[in-house]
Backbone bond lengths (Angstrom), bond angles and torsions (degrees), N, CA, C in turn:
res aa  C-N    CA-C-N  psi(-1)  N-CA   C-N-CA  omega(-1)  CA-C   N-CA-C  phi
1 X - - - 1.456 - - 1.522 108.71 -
2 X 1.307 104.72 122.40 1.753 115.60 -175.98 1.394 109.12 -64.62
3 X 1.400 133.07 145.20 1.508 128.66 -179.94 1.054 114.69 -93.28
4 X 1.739 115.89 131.41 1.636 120.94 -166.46 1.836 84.26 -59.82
5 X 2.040 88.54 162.04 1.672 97.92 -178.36 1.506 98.25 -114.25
6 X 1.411 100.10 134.40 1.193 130.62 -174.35 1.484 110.25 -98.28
7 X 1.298 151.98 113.93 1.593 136.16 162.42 1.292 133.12 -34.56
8 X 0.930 155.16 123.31 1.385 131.67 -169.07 1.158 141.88 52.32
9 X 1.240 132.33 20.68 1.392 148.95 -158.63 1.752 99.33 -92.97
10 X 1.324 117.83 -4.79 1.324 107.58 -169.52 1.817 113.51 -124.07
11 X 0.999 131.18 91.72 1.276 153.93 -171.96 1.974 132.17 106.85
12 X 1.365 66.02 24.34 2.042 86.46 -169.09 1.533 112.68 -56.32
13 X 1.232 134.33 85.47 1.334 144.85 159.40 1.651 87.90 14.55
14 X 1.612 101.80 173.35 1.666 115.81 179.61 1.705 92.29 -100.67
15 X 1.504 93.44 168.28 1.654 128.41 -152.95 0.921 98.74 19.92
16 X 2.080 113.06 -110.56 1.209 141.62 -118.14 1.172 107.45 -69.08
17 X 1.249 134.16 -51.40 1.827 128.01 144.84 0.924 145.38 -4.98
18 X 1.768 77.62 -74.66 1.492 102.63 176.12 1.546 131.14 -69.70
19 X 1.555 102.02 -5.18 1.365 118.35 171.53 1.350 113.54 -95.00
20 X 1.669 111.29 -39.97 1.315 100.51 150.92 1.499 127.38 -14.34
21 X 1.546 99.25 -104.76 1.297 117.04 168.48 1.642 135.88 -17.73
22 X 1.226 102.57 -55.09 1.435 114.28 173.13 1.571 127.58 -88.21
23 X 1.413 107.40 -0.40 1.441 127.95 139.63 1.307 125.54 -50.83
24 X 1.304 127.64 -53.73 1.714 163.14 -118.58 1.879 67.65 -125.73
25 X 0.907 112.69 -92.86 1.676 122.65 -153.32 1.863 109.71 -43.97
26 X 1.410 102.28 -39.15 1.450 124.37 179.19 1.233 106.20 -58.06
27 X 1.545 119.85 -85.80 1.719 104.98 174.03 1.098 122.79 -48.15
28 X 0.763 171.69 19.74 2.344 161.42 -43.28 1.659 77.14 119.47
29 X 1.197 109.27 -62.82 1.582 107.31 -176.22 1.355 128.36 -63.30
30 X 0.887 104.99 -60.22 1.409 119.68 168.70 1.321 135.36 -42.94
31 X 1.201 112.36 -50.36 1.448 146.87 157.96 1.665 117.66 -59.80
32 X 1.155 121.51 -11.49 1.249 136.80 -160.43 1.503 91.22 -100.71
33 X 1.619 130.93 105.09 1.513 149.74 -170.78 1.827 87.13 -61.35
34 X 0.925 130.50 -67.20 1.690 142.27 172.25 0.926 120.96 -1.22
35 X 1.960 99.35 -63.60 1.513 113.68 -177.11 1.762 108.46 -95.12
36 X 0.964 136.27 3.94 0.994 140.71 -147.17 1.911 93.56 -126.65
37 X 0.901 113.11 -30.56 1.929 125.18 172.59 1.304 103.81 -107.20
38 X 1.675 131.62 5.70 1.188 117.48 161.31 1.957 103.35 -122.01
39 X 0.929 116.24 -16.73 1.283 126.15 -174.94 1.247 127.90 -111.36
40 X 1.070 126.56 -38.28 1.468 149.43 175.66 2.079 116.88 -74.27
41 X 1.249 80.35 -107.70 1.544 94.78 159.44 1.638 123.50 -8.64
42 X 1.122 108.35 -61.89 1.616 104.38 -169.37 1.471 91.58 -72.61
43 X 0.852 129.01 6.86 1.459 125.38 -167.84 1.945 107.30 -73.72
44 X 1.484 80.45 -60.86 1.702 106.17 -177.88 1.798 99.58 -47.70
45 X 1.327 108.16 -42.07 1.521 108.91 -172.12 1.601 108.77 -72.66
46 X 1.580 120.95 -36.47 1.227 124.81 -175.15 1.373 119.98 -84.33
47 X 1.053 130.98 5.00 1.472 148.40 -118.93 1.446 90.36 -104.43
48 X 1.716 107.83 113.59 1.440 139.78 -165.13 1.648 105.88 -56.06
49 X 1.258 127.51 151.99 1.943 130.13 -177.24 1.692 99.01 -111.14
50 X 1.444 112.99 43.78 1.077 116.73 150.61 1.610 149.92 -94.26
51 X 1.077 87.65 6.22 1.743 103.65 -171.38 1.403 125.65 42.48
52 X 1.314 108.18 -11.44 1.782 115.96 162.05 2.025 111.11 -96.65
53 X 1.305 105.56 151.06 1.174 113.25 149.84 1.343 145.17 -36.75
54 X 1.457 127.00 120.42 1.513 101.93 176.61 1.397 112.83 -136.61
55 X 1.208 151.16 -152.34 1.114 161.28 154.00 1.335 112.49 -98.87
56 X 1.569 112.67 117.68 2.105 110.78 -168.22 1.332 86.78 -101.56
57 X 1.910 136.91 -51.43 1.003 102.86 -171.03 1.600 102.68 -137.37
58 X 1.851 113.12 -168.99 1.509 90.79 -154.64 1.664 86.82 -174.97
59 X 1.251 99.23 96.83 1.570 89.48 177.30 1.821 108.39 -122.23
60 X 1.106 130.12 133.28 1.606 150.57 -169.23 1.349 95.01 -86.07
61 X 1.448 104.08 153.18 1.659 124.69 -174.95 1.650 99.52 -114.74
62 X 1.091 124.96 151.04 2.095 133.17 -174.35 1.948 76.46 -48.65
63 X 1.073 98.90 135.61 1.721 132.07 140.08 1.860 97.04 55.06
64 X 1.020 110.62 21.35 1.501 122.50 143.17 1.728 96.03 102.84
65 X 1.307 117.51 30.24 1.387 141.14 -171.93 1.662 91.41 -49.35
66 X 1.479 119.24 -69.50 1.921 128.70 -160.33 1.818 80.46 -138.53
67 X 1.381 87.57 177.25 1.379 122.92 162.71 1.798 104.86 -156.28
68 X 1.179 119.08 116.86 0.996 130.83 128.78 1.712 146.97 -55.33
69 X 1.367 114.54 109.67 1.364 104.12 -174.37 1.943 111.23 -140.93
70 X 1.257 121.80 144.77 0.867 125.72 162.06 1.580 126.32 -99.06
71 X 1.399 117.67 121.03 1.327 121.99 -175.84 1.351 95.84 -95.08
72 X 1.783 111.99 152.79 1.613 127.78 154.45 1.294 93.13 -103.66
73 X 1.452 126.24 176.81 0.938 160.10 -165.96 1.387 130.81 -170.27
74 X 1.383 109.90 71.18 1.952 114.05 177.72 1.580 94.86 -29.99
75 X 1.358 92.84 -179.05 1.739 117.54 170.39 1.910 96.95 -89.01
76 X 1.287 105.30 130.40 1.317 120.47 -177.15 1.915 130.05 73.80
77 X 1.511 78.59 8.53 1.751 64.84 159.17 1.062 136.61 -155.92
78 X 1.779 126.35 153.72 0.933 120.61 179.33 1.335 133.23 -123.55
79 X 1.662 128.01 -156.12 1.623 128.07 176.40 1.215 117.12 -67.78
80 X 0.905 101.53 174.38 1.680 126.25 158.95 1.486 96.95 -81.20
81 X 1.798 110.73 125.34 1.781 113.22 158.51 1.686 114.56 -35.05
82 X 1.607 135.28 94.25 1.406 119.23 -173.79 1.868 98.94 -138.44
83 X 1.768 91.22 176.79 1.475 88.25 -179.55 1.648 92.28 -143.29
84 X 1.451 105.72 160.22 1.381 93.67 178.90 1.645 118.03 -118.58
85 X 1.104 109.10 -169.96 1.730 108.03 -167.58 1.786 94.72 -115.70
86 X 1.671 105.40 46.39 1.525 105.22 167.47 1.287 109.63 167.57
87 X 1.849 116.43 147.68 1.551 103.78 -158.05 1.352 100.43 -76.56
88 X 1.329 113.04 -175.80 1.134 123.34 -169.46 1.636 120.88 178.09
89 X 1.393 109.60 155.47 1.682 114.93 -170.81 1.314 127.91 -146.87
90 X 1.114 112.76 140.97 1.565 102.46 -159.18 1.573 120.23 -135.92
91 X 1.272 168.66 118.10 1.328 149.05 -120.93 2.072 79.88 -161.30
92 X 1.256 98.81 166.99 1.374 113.63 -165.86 1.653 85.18 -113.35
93 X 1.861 120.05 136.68 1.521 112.39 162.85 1.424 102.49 -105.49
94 X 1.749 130.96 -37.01 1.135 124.31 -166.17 1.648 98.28 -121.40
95 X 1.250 109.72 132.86 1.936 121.09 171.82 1.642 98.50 49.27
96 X 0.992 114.29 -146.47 2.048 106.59 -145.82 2.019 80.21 -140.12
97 X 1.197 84.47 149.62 1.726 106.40 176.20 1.805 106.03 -129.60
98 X 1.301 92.26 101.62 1.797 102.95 169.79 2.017 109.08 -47.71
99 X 0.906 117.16 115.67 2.047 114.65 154.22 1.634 100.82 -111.20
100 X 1.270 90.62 113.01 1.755 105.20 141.81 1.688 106.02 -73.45
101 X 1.370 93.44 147.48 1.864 106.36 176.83 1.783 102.77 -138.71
102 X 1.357 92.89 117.45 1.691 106.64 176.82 1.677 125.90 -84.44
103 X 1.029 114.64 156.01 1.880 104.14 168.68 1.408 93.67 -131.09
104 X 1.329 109.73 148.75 1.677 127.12 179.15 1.394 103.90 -105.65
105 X 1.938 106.89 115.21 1.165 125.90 -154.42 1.908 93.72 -99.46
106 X 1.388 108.53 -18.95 1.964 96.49 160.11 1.206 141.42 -108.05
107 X 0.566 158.74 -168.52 1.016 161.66 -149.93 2.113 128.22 -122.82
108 X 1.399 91.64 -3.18 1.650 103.92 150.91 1.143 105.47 102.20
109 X 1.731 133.54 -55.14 0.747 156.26 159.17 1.737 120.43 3.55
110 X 1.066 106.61 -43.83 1.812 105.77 -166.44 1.987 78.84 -104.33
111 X 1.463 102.09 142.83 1.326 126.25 147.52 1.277 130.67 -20.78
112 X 1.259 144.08 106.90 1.408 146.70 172.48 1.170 103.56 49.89
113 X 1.538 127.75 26.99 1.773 122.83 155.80 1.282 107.86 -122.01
114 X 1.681 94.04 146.10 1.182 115.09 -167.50 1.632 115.17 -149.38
115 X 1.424 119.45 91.86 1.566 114.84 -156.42 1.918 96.14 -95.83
116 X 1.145 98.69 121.89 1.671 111.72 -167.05 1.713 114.87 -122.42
117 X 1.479 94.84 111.61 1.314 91.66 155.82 1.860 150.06 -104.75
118 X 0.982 118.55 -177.26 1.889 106.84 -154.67 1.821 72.99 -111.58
119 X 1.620 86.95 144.99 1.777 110.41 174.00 0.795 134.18 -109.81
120 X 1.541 99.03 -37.06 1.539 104.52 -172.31 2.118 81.41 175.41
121 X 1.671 99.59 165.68 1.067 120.27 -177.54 1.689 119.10 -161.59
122 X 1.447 106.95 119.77 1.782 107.42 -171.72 1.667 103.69 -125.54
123 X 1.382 81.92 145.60 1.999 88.57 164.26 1.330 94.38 -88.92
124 X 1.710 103.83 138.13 1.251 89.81 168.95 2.013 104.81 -121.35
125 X 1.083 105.55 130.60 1.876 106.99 -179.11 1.231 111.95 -77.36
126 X 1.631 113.34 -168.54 1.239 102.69 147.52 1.674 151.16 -128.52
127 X 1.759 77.96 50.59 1.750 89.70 155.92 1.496 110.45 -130.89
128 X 1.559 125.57 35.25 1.454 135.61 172.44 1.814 105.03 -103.53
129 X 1.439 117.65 26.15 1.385 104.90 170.39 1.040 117.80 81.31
130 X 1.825 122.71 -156.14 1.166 121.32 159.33 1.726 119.91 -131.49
131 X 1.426 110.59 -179.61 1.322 107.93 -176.03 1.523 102.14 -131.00
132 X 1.231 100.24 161.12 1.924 118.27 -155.70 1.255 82.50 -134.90
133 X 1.804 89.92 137.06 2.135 123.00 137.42 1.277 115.55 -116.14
134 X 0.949 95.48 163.09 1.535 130.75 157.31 1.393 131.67 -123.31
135 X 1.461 116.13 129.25 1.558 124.90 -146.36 1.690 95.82 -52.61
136 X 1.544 93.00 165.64 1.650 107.96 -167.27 1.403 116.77 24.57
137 X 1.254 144.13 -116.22 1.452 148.52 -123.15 1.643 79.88 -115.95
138 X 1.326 123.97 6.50 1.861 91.73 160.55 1.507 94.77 -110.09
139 X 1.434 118.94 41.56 1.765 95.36 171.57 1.719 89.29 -167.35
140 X 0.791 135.53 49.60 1.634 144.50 168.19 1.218 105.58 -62.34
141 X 1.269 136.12 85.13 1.362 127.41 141.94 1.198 134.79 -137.75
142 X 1.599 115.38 -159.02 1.971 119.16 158.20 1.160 111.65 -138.53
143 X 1.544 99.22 142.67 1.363 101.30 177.75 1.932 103.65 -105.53
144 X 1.403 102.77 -179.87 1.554 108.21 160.73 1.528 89.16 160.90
145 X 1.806 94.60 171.34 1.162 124.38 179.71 1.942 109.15 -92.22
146 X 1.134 121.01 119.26 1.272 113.74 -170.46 1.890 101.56 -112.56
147 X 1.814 108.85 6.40 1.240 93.08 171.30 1.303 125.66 -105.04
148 X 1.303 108.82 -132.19 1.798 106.38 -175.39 1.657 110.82 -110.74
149 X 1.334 125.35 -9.92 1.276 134.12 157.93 1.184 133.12 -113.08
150 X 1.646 122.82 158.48 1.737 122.13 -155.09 1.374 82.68 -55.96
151 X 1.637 117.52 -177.85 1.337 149.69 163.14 1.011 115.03 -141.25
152 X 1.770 161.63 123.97 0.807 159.79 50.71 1.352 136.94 32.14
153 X 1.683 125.59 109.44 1.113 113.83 176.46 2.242 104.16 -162.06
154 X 1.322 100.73 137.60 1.220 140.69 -169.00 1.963 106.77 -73.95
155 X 1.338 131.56 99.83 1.340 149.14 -164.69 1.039 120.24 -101.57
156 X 1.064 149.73 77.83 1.528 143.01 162.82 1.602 103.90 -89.22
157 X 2.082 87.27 129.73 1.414 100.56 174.02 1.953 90.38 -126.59
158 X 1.378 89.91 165.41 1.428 115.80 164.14 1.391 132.03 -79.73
159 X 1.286 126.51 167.40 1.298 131.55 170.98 2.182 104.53 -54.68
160 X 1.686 98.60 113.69 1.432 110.68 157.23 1.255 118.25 -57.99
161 X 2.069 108.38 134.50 1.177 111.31 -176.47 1.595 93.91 -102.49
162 X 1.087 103.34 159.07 1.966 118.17 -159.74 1.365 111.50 41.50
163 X 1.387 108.82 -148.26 1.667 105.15 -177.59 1.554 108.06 -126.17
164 X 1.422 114.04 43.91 1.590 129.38 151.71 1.309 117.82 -89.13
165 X 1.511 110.42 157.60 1.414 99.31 171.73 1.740 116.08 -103.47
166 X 1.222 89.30 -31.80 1.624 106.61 165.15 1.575 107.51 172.24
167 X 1.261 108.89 -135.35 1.434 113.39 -170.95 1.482 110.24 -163.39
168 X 1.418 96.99 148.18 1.730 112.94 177.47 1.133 125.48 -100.38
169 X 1.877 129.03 158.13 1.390 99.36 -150.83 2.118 82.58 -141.71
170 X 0.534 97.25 157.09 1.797 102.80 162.91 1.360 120.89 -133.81
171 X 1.558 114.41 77.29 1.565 108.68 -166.90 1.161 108.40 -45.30
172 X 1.434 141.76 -47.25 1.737 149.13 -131.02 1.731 89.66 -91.55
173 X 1.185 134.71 1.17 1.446 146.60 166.65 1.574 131.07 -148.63
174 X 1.390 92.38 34.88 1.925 117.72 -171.54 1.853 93.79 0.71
175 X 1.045 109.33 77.32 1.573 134.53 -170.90 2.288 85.70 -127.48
176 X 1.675 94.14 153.10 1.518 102.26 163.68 1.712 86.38 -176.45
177 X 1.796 82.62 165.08 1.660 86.35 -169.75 1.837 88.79 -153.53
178 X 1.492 106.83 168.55 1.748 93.69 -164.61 1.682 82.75 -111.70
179 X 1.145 107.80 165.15 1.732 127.23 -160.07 1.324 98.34 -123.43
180 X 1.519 132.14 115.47 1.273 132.23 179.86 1.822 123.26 -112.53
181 X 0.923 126.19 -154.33 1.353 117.85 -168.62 1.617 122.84 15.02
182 X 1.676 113.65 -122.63 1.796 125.46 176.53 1.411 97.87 -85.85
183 X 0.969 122.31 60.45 1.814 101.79 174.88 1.426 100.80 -98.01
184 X 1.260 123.78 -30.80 1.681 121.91 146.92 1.079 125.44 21.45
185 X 1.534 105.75 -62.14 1.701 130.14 -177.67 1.656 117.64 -105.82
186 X 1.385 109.27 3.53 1.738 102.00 -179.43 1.384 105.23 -84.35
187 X 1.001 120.23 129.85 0.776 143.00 146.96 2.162 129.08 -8.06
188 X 1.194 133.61 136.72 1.151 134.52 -165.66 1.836 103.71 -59.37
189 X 1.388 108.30 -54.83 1.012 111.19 -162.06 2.135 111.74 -73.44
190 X 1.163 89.47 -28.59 1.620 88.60 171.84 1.501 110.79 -74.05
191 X 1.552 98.62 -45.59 1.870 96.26 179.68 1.276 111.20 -50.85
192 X 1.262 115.39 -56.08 1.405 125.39 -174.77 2.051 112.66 -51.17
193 X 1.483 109.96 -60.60 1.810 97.72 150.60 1.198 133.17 -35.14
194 X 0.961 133.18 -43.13 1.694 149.34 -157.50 1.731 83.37 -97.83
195 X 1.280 123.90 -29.28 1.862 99.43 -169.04 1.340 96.69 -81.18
196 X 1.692 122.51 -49.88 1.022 133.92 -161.05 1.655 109.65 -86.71
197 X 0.844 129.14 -36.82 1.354 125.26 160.26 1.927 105.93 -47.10
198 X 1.390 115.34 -44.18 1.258 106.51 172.90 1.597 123.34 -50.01
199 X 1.514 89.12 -68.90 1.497 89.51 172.83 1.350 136.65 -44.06
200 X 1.262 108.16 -4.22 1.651 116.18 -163.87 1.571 102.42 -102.19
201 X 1.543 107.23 -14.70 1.575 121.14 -178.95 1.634 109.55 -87.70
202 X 1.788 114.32 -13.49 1.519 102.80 -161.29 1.513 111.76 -102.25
């Protein structure tokens, strides 16, 4: 599968620019009938009997430049509280995707704690634009679908700094743990085992 073309997606300075830009390029995408009847669409028809979220498609930029990804979203569900290790932007194509957005109230310091508070929270559709992070503690949140039909929505991230992908958080036990390799695409309910199964080991 050929990778939709993006403008500039290939040597784009870090963040604030670069979010610029790949903002600008993202709706361009989205909006684009092309990609949206070759990418989108069959989606609704193929649309997985898992009741969690997943990633349908996912195309990589030379030497870890972007990632492109498309999330589904059943009715009712969502992430794991996480942050990632690269900016990133995300716009809704089908029905509206809720983000919670967190702030980290310590200071980092102690081991797998992380005391987090909630800021603010938007549906976002798709004629509300898009929404921006910034790696780790400038982009803390969760997303999900909290209604009664799939949702759909279109991800551009940036080049990862080190070789994390980000990290998971469990406010209700200011607990966090760092997320390595594809976990990108796991799923809520495995992330969510793997956090809490951790914690239960420390």
């Amino acid at each position: 599968m050929s990778s939709p073309s993006i403008p500039a997606l290939s040597g784009l300075p870090p963040e604030e620019y670069a979010l610029r830009e790949a903002a600008s390029g993202l709706i361009s995408l989205a909006r684009d009938p092309a990609f949206v009847e070759a990418h989108i669409l069959p989606l609704l028809a193929e649309e997985r009997d898992t009741g969690d979220w997943y990633v349908a498609r996912c195309w990589e930029g030379r030497e870890g430049s972007y990632s492109l990804q498309v999330f589904v979203w059943p009715a009712e569900s969502r992430t794991q509280v996480h942050d990632h290790t690269s900016w990133g932007v995300f716009c809704a194509v089908v029905g509206a995707v809720l983000e919670e957005r967190y702030e980290r109230l310590d200071d980092g310091s102690q081991l797998n704690h992380a005391r987090l508070k909630k800021v603010w929270q938007r549906a976002w559709g798709t004629r509300d634009g898009v929404s921006t992070v910034l790696p780790y503690d400038g982009g803390i949140h969760r997303m999900g679908n909290p209604g009664s039909q799939t949702a759909i929505s279109v991800h551009l991230y940036g080049p990862r700094i080190g070789g994390m992908d980000g990290r998971d958080y469990e406010p209700s036990r200011d607990y966090v743990c760092d997320r390595f390799g594809d976990e990108r695409d796991e799923s809520d309910a495995t992330a969510r085992a793997k956090l809490m199964g951790e914690k239960s080991t420390k």
